[in-house]
PDB file of N, CA, C, O and CB in Angstrom:
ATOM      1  N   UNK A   1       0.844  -1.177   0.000  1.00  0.00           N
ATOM      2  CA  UNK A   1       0.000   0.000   0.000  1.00  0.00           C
ATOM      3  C   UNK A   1       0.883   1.231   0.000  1.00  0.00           C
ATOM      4  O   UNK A   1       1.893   1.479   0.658  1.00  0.00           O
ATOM      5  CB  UNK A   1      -0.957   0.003   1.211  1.00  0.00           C
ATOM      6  N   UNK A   2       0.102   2.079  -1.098  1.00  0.00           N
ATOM      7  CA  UNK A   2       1.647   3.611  -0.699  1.00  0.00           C
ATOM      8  C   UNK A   2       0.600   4.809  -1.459  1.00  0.00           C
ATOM      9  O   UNK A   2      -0.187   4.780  -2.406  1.00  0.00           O
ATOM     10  CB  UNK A   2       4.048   3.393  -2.075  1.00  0.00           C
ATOM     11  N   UNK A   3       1.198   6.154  -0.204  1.00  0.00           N
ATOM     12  CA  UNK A   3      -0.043   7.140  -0.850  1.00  0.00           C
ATOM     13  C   UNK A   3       0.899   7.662  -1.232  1.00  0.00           C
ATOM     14  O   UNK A   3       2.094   7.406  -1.086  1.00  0.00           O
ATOM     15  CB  UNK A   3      -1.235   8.047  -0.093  1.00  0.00           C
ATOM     16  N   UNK A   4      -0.016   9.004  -2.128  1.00  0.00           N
ATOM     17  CA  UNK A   4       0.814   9.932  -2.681  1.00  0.00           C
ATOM     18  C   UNK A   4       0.131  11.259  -2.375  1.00  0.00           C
ATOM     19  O   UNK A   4      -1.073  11.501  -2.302  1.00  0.00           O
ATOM     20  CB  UNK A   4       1.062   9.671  -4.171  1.00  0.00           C
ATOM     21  N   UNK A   5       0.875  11.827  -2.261  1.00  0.00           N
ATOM     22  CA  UNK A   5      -0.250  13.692  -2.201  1.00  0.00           C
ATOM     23  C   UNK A   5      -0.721  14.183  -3.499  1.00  0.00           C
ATOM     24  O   UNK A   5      -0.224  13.424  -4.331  1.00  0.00           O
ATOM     25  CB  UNK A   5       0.792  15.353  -1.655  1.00  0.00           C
ATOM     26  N   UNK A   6      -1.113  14.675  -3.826  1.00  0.00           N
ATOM     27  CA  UNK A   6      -1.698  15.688  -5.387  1.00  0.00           C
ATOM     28  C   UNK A   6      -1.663  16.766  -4.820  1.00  0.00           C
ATOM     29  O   UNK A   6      -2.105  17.150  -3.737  1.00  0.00           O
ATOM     30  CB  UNK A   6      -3.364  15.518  -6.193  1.00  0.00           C
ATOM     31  N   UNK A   7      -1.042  17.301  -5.710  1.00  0.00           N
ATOM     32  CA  UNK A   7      -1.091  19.009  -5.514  1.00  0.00           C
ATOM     33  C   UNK A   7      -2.076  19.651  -6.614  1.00  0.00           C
ATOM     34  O   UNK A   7      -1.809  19.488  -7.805  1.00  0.00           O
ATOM     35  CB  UNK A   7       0.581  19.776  -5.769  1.00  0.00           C
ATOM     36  N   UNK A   8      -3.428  20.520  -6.147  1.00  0.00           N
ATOM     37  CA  UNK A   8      -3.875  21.134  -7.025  1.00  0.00           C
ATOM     38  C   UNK A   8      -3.729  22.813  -7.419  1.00  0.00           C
ATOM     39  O   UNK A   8      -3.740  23.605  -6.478  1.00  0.00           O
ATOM     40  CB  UNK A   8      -4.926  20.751  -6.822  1.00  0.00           C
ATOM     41  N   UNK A   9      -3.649  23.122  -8.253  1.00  0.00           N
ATOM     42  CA  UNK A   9      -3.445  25.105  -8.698  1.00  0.00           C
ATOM     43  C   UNK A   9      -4.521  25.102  -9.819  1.00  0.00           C
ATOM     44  O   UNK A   9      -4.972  24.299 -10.636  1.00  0.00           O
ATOM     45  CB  UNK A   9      -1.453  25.822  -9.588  1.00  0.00           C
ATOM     46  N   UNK A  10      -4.795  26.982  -9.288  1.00  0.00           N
ATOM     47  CA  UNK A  10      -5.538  27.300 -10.287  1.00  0.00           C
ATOM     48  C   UNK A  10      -4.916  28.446 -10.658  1.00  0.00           C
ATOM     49  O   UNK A  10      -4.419  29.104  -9.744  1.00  0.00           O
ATOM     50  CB  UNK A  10      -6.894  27.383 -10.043  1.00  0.00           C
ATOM     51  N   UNK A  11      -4.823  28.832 -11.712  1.00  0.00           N
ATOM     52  CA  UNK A  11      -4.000  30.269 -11.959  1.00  0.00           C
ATOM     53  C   UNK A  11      -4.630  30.833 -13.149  1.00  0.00           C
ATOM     54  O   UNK A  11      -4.902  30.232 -14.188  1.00  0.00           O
ATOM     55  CB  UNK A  11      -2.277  30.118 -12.255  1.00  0.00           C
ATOM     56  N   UNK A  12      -4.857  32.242 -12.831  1.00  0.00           N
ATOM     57  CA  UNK A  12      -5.292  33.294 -13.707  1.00  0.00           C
ATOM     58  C   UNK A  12      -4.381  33.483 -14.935  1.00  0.00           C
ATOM     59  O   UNK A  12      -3.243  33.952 -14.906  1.00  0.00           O
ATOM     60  CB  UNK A  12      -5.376  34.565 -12.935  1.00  0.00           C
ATOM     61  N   UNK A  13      -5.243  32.926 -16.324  1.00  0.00           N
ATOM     62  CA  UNK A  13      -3.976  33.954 -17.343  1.00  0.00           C
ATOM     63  C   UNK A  13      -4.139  34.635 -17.409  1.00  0.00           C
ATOM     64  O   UNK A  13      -4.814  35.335 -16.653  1.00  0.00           O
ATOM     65  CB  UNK A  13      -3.532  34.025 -18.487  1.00  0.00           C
ATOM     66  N   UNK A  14      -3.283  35.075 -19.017  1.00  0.00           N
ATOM     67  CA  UNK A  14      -3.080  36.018 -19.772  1.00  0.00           C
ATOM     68  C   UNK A  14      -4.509  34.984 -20.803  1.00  0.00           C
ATOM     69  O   UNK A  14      -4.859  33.806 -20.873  1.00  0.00           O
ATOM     70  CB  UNK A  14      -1.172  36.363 -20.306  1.00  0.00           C
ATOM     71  N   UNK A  15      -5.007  36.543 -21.542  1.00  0.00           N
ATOM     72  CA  UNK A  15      -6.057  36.215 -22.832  1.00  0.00           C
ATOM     73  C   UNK A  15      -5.761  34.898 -23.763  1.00  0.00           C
ATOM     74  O   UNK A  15      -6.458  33.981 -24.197  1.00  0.00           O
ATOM     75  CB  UNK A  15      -6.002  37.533 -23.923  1.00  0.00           C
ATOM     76  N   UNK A  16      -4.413  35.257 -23.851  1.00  0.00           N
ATOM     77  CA  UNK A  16      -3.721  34.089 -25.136  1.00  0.00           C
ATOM     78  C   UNK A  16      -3.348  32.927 -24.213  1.00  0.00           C
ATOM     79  O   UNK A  16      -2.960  31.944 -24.844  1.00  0.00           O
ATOM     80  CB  UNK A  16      -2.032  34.705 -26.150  1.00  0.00           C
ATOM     81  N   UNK A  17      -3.361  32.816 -23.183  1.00  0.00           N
ATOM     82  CA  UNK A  17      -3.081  31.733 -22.695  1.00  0.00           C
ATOM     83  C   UNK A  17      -1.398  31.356 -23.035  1.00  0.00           C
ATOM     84  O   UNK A  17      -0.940  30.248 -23.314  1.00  0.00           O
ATOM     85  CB  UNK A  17      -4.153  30.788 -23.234  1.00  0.00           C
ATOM     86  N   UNK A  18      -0.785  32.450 -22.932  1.00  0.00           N
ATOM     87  CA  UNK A  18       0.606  32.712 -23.174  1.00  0.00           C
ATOM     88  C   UNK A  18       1.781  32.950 -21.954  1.00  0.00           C
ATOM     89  O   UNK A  18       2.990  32.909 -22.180  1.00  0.00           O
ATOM     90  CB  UNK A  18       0.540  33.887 -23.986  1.00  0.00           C
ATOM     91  N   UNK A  19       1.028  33.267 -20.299  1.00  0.00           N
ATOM     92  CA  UNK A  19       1.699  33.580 -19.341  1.00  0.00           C
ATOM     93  C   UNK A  19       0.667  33.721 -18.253  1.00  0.00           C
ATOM     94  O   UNK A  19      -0.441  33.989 -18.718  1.00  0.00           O
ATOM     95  CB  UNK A  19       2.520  34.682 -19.628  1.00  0.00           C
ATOM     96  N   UNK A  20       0.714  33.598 -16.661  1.00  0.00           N
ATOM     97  CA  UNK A  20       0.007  33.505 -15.982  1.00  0.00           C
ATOM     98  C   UNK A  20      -0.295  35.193 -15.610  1.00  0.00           C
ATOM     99  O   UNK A  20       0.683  35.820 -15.203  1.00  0.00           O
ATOM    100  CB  UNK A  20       0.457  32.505 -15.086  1.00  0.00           C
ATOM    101  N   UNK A  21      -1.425  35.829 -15.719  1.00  0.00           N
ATOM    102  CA  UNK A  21      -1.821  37.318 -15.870  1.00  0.00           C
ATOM    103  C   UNK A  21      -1.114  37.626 -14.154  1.00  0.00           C
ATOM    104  O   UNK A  21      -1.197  37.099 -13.044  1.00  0.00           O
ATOM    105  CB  UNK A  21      -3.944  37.665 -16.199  1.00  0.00           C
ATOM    106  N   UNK A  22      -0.246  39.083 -14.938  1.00  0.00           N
ATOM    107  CA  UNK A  22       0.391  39.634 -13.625  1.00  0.00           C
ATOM    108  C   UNK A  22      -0.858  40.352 -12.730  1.00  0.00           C
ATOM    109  O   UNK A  22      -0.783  40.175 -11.514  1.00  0.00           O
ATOM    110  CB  UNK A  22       1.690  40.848 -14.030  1.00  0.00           C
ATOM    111  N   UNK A  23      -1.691  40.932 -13.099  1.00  0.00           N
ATOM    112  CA  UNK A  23      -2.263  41.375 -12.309  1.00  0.00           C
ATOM    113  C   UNK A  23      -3.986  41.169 -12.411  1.00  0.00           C
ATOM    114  O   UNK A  23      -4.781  41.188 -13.351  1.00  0.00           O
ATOM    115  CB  UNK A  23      -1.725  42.566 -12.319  1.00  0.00           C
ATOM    116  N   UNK A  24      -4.110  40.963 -10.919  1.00  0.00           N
ATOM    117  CA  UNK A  24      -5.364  39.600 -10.821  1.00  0.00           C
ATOM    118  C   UNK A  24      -6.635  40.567 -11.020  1.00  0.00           C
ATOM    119  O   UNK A  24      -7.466  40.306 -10.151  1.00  0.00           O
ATOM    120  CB  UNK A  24      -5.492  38.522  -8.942  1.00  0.00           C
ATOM    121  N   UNK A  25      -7.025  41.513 -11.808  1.00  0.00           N
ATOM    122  CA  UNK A  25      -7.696  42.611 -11.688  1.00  0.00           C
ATOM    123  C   UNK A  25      -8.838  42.662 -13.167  1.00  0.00           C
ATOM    124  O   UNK A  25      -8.180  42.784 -14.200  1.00  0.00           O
ATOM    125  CB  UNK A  25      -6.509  43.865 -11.532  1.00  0.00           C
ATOM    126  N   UNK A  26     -10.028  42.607 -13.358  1.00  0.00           N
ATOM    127  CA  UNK A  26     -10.743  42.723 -14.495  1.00  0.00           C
ATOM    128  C   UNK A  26     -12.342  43.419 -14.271  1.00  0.00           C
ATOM    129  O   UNK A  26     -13.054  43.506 -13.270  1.00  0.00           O
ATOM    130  CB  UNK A  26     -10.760  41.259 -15.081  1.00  0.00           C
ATOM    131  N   UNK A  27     -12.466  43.716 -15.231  1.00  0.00           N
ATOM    132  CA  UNK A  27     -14.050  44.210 -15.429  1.00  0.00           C
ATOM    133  C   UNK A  27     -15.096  43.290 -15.287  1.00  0.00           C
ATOM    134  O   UNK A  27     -14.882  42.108 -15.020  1.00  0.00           O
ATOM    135  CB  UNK A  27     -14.319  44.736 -16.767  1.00  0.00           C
ATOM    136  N   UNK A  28     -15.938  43.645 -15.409  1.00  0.00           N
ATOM    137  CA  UNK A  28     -17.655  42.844 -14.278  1.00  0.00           C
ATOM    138  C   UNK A  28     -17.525  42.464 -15.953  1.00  0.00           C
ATOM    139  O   UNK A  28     -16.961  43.247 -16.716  1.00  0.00           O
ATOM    140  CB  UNK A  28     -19.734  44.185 -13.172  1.00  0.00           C
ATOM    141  N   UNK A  29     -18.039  41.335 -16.365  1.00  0.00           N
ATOM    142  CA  UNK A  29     -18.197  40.845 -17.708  1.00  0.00           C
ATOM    143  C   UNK A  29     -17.244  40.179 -18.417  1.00  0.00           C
ATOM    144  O   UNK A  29     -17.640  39.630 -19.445  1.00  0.00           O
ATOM    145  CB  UNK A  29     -18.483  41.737 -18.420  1.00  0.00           C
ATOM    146  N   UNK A  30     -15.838  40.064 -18.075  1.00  0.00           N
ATOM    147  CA  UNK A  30     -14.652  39.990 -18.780  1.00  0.00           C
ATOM    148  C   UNK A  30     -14.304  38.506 -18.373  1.00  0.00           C
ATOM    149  O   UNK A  30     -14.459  38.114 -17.217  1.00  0.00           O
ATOM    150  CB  UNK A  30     -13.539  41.174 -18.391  1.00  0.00           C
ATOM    151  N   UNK A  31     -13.931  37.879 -19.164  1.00  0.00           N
ATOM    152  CA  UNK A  31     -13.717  36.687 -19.389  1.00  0.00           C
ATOM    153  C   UNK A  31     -12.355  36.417 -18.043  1.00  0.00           C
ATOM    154  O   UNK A  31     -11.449  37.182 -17.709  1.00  0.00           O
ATOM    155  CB  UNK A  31     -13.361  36.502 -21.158  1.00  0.00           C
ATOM    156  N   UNK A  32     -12.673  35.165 -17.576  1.00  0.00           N
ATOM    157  CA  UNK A  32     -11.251  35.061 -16.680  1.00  0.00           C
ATOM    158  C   UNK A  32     -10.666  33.453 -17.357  1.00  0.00           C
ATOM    159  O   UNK A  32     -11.369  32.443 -17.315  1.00  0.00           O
ATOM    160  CB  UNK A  32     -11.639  35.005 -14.508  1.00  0.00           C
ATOM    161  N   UNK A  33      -9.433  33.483 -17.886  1.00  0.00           N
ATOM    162  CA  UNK A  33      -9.317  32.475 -18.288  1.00  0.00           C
ATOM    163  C   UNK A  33      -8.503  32.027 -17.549  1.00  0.00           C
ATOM    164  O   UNK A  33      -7.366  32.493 -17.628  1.00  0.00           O
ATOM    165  CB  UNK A  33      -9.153  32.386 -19.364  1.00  0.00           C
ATOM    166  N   UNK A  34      -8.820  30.826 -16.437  1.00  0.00           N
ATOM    167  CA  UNK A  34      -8.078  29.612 -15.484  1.00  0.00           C
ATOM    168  C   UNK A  34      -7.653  28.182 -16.111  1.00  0.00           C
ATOM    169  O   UNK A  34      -8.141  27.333 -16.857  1.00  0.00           O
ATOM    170  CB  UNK A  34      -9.124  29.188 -14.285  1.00  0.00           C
ATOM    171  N   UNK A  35      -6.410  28.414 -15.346  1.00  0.00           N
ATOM    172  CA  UNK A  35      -5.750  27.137 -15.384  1.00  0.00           C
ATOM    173  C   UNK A  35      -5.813  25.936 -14.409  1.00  0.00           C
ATOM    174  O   UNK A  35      -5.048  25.986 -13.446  1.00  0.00           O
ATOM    175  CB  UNK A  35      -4.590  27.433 -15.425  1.00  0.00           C
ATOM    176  N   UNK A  36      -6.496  25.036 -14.516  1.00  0.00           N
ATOM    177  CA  UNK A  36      -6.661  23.820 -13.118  1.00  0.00           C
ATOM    178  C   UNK A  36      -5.587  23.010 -13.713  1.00  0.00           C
ATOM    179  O   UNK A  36      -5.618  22.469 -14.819  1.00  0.00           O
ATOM    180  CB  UNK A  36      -8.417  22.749 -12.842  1.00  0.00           C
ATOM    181  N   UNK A  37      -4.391  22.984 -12.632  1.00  0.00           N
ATOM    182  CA  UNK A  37      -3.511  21.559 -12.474  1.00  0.00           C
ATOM    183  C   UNK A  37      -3.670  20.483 -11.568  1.00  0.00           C
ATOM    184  O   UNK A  37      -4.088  20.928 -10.499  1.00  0.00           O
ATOM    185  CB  UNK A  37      -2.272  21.811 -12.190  1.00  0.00           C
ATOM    186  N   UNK A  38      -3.532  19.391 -11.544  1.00  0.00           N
ATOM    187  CA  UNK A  38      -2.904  18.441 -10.555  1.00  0.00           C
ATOM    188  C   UNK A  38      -1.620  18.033 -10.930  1.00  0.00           C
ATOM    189  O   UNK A  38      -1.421  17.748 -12.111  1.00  0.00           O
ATOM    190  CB  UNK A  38      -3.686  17.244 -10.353  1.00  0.00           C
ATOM    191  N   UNK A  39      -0.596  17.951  -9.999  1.00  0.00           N
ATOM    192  CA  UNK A  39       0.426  17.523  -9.409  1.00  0.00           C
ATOM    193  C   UNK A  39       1.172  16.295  -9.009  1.00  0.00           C
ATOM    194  O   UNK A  39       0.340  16.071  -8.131  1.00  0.00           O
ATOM    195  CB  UNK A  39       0.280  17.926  -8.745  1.00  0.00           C
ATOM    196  N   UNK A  40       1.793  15.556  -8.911  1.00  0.00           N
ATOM    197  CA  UNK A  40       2.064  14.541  -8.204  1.00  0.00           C
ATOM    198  C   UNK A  40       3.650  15.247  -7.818  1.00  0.00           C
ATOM    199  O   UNK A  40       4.392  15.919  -8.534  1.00  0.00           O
ATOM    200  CB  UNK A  40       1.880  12.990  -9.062  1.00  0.00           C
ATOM    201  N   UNK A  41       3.857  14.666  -6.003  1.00  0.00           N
ATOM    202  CA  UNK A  41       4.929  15.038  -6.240  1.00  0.00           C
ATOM    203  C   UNK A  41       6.146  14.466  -6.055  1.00  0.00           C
ATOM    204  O   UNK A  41       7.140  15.048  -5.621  1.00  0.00           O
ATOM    205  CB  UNK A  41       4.920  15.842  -5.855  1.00  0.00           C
ATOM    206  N   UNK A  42       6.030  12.695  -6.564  1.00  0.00           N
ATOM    207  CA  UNK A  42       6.984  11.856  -7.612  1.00  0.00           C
ATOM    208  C   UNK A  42       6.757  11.706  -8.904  1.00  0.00           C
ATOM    209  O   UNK A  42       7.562  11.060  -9.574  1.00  0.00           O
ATOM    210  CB  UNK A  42       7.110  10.605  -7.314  1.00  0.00           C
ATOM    211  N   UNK A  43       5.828  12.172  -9.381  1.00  0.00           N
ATOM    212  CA  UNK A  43       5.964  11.879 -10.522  1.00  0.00           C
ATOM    213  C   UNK A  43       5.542  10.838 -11.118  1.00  0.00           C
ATOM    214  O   UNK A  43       5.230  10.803 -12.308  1.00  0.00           O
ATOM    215  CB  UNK A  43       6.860  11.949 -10.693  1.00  0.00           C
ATOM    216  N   UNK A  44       5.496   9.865 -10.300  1.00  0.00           N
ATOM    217  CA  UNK A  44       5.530   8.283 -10.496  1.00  0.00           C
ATOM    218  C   UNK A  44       3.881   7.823 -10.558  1.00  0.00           C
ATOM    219  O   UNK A  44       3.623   6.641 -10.330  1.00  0.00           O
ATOM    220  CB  UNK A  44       6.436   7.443  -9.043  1.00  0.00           C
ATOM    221  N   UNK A  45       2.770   8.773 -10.869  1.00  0.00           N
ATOM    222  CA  UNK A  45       1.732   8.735 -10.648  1.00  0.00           C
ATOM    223  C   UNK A  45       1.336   8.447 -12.841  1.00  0.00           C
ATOM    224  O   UNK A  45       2.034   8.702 -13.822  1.00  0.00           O
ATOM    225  CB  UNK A  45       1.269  10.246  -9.503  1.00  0.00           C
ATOM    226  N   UNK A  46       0.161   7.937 -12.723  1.00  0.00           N
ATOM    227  CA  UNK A  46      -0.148   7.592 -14.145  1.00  0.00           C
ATOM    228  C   UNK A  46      -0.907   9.263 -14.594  1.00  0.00           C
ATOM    229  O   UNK A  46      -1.622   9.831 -13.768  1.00  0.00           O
ATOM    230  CB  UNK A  46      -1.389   5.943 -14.257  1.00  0.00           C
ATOM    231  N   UNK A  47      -0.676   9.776 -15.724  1.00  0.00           N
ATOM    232  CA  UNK A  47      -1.329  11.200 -16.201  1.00  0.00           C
ATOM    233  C   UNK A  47      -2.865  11.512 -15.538  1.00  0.00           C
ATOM    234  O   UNK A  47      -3.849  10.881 -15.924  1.00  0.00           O
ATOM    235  CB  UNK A  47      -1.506  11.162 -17.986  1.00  0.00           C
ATOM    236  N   UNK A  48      -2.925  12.306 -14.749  1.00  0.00           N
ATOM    237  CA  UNK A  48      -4.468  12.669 -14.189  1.00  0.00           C
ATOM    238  C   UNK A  48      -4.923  13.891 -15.654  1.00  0.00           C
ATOM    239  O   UNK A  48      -4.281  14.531 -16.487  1.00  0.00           O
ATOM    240  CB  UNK A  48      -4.391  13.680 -12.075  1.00  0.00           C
ATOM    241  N   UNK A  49      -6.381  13.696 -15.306  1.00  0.00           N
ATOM    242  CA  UNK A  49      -7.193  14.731 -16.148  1.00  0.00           C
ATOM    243  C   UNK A  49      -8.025  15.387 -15.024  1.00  0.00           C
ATOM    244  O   UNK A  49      -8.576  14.790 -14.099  1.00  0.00           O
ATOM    245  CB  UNK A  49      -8.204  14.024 -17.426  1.00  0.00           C
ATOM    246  N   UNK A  50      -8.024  16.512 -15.223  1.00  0.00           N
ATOM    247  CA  UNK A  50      -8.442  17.400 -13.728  1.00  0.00           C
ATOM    248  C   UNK A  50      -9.854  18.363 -14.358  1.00  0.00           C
ATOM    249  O   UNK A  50      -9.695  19.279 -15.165  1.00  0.00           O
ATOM    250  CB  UNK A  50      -6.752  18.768 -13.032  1.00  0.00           C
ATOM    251  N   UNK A  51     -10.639  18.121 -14.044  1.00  0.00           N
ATOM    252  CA  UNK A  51     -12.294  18.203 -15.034  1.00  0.00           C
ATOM    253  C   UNK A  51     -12.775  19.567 -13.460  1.00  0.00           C
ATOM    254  O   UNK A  51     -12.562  19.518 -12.249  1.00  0.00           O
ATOM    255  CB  UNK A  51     -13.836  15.717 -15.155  1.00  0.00           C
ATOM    256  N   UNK A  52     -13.339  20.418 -14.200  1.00  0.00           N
ATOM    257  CA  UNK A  52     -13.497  21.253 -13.360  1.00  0.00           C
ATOM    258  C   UNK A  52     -15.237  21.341 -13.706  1.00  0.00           C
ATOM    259  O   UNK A  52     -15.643  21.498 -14.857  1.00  0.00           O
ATOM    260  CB  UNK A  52     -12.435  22.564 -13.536  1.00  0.00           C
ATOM    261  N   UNK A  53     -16.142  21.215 -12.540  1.00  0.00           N
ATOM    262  CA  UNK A  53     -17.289  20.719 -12.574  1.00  0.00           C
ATOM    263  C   UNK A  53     -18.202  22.613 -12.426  1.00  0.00           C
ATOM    264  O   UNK A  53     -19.209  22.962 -13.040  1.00  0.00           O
ATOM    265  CB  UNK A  53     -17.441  19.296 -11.143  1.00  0.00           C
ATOM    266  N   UNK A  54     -17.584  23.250 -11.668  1.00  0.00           N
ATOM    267  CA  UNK A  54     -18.123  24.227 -11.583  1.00  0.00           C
ATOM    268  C   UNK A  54     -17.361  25.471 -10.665  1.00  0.00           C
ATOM    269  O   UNK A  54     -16.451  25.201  -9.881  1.00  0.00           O
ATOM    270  CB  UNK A  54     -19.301  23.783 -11.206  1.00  0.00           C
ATOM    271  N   UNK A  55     -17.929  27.044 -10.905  1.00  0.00           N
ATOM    272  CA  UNK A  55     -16.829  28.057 -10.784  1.00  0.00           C
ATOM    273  C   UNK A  55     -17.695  29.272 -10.011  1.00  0.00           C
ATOM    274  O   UNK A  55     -18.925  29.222 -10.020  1.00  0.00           O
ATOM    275  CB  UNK A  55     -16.107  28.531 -12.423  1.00  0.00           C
ATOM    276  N   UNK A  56     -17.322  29.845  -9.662  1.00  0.00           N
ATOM    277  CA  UNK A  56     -18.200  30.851  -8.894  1.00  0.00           C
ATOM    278  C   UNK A  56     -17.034  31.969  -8.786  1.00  0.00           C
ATOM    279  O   UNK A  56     -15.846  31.657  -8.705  1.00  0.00           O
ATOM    280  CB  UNK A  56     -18.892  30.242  -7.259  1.00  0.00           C
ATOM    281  N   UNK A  57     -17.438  33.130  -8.792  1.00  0.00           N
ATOM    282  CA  UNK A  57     -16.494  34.414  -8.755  1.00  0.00           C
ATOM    283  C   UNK A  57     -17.583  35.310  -7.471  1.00  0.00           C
ATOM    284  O   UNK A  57     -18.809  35.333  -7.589  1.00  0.00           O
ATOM    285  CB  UNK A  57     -16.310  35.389 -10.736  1.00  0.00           C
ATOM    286  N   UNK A  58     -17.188  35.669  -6.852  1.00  0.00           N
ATOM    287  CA  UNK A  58     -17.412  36.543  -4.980  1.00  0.00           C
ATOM    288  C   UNK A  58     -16.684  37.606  -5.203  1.00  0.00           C
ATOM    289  O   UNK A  58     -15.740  37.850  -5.954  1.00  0.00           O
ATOM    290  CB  UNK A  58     -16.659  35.699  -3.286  1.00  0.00           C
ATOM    291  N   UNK A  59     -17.136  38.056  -4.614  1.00  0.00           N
ATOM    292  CA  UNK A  59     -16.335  39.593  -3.894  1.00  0.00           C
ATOM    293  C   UNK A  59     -15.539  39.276  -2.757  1.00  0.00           C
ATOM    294  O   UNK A  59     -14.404  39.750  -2.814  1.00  0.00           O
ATOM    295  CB  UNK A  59     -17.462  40.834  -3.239  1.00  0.00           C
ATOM    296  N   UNK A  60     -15.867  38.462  -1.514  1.00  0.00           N
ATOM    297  CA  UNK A  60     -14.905  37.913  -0.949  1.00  0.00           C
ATOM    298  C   UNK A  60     -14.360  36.879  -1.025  1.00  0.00           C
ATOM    299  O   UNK A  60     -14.217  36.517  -2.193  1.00  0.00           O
ATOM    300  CB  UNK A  60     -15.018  37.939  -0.182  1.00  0.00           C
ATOM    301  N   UNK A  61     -13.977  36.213  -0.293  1.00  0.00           N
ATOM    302  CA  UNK A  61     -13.062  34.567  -0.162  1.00  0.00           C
ATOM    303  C   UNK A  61     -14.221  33.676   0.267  1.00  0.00           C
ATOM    304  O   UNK A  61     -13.887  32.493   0.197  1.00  0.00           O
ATOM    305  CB  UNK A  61     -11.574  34.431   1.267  1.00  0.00           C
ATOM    306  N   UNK A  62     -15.531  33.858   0.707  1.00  0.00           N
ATOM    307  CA  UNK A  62     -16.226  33.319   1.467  1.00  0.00           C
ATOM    308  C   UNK A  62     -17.160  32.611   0.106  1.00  0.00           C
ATOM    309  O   UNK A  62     -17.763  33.461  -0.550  1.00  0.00           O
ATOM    310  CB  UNK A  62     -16.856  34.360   2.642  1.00  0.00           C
ATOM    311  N   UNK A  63     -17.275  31.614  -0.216  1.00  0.00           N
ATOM    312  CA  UNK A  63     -17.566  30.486  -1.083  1.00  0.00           C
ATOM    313  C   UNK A  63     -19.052  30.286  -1.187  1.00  0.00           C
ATOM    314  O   UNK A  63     -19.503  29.614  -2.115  1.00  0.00           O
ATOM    315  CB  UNK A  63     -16.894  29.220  -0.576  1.00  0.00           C
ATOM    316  N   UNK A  64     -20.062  30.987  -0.029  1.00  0.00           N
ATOM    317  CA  UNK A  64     -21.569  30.834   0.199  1.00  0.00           C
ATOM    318  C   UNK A  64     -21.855  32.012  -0.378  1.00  0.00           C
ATOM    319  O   UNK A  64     -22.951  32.106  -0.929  1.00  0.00           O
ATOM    320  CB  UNK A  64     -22.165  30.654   1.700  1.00  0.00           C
ATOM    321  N   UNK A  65     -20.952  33.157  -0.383  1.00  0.00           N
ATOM    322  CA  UNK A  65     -21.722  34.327  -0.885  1.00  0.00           C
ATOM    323  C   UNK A  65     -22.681  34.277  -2.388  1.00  0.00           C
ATOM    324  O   UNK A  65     -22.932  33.402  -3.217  1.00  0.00           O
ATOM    325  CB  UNK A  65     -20.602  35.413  -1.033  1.00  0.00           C
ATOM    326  N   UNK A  66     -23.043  35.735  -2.211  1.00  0.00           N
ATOM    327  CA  UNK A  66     -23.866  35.129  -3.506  1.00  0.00           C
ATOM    328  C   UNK A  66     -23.402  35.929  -4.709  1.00  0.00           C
ATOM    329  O   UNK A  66     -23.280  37.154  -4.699  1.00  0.00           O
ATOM    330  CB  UNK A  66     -25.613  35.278  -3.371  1.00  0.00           C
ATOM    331  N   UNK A  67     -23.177  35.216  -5.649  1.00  0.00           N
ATOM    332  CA  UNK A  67     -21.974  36.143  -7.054  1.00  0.00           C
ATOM    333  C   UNK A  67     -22.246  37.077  -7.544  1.00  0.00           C
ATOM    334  O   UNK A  67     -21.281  37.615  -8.085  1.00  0.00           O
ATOM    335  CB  UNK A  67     -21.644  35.599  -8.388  1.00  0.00           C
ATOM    336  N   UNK A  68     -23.599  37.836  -7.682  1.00  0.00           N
ATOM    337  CA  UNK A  68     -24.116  38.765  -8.176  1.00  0.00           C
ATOM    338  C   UNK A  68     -23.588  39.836  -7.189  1.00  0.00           C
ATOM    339  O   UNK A  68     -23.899  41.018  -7.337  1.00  0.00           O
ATOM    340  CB  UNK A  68     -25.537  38.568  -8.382  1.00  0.00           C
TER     341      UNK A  68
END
């Protein structure tokens, strides 16, 4: 038996999907284009596919608020 950890990230780009956007800042309407990874951290793990089921954008950090 042997575990492994997964590391997950999400990171804000750039439009082109060319660099991770320096500054985390946009207009009410404006597209945010995210990156979801998983991780392993040997390596020794078979290729994961990391399916992102659903997304919500807040004004704060608090996950119940309501997005509008």
């Amino acid at each position: 038996f042997s575990e492994e950890k997964l590391v997950f990230s999400l990171r804000l780009m750039e439009e082109n999907w060319s660099a991770e956007k320096m500054t985390p800042t946009f207009q009410l309407g404006d597209r945010a284009h995210l990156q979801a990874q998983v991780h392993t951290h040997t390596g020794s793990h078979v290729p994961l596919r990391l399916f992102v089921d659903h997304c919500v954008a807040t004004l704060t950090p608090d996950w119940s608020t309501s997005p509008y």
